[in-house]
VMD Tcl script that draws the C-alpha trace (Angstrom):
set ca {
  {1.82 2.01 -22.69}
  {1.35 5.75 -22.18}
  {3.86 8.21 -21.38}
  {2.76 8.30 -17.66}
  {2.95 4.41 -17.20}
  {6.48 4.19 -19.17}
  {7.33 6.95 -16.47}
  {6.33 5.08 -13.63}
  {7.71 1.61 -14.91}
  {10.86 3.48 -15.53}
  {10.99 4.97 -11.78}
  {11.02 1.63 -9.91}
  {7.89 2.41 -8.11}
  {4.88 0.80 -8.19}
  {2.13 2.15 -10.63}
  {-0.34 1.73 -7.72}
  {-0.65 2.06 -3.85}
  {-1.87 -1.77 -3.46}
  {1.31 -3.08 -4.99}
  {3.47 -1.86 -2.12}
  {2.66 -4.78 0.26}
  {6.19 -6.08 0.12}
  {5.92 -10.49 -0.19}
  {7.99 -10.84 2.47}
  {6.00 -9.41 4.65}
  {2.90 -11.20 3.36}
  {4.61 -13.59 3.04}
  {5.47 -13.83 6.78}
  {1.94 -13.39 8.05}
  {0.35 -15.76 5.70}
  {2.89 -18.65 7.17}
  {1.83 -17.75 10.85}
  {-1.70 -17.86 9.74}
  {-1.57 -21.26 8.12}
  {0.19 -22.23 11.53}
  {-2.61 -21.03 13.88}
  {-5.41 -23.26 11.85}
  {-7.71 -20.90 12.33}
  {-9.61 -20.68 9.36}
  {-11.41 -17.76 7.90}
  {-11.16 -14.54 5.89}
  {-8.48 -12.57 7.13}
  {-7.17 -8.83 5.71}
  {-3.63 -8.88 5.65}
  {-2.07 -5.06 5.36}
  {0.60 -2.89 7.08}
  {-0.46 -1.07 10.18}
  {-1.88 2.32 9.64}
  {-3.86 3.81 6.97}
  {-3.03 6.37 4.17}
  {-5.06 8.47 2.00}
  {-3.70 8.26 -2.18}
  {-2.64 11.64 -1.47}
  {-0.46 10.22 1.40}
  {0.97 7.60 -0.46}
  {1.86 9.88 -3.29}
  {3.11 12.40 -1.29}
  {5.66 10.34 0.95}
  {6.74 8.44 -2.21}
  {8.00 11.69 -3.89}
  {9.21 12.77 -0.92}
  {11.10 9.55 -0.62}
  {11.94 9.95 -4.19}
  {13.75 13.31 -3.18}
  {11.10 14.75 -6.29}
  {9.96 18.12 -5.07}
  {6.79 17.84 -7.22}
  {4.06 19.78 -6.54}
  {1.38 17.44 -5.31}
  {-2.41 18.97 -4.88}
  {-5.31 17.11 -3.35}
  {-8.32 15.71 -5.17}
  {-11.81 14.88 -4.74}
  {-13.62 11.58 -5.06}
  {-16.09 13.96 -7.33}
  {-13.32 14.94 -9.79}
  {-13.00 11.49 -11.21}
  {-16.12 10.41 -13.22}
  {-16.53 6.61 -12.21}
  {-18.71 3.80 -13.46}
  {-18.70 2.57 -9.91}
  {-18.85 4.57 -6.25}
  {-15.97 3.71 -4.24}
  {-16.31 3.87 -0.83}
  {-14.92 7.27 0.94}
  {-12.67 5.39 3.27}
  {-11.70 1.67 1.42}
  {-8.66 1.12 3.84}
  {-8.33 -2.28 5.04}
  {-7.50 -3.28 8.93}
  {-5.81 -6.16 9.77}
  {-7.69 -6.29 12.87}
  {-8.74 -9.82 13.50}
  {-5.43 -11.08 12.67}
  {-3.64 -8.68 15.04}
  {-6.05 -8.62 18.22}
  {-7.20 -12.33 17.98}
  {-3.86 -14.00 17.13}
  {-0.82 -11.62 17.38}
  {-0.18 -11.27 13.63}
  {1.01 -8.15 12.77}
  {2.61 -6.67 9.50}
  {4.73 -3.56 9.93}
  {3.76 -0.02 8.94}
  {3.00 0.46 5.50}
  {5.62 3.97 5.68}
  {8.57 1.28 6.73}
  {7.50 -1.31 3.92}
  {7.29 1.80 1.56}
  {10.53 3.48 2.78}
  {12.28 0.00 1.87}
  {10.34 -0.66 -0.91}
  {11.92 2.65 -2.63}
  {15.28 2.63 -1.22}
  {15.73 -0.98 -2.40}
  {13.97 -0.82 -5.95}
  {16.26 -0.75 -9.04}
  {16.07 3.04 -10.39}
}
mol new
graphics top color blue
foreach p $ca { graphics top sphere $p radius 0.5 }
foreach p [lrange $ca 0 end-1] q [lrange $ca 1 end] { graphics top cylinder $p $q radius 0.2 }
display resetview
């Protein structure tokens, strides 16, 4: 493990964005799902959408780290792959057709932080 991961696994948060879905909450909305029996593909996420500079940024802020944070461009990182410019997910079947809602991802990540072991 590099220094950077030990740092991060040392923290108590997450080494990426997609890992802050908190189980409960998925949890939650995957039991009201299976209880509708509608059937399908559904996206599952918090409400609202954040760029990886968002999530970084609020997580150090949470994190009471005044580190200097800068923004970066898709083109700065040499790929094998092209991600798409926006990749955020909607959970917008799930909410409009059948009420199921997750909270917003800054509430699950506020809790997230303030309850992880440090």
């Amino acid at each position: 493990m590099n220094g950077t991961k030990q740092k991060r696994a040392r923290s108590g948060f997450p080494a990426s964005a997609a890992q802050l879905d908190l189980i409960e909450d998925l949890a939650r909305a995957l039991a009201r799902l299976i209880e509708t029996a509608h059937y399908g593909i559904y996206h599952l996420v918090g409400e609202g959408n954040a760029s990886r500079y968002d999530w970084a940024a609020r997580i150090l802020q949470l994190a009471g780290m005044g580190t200097p944070l800068a923004r970066a461009k898709l083109a700065d990182f040499q790929r094998a792959s092209t991600p798409p410019r926006n990749g955020a997910l909607a959970n917008f079947i799930a909410a409009n057709s059948l009420g199921i809602r997750l909270r917003p991802w800054q509430d699950a990540l506020e809790e997230y932080c303030a309850t992880s072991h440090r």
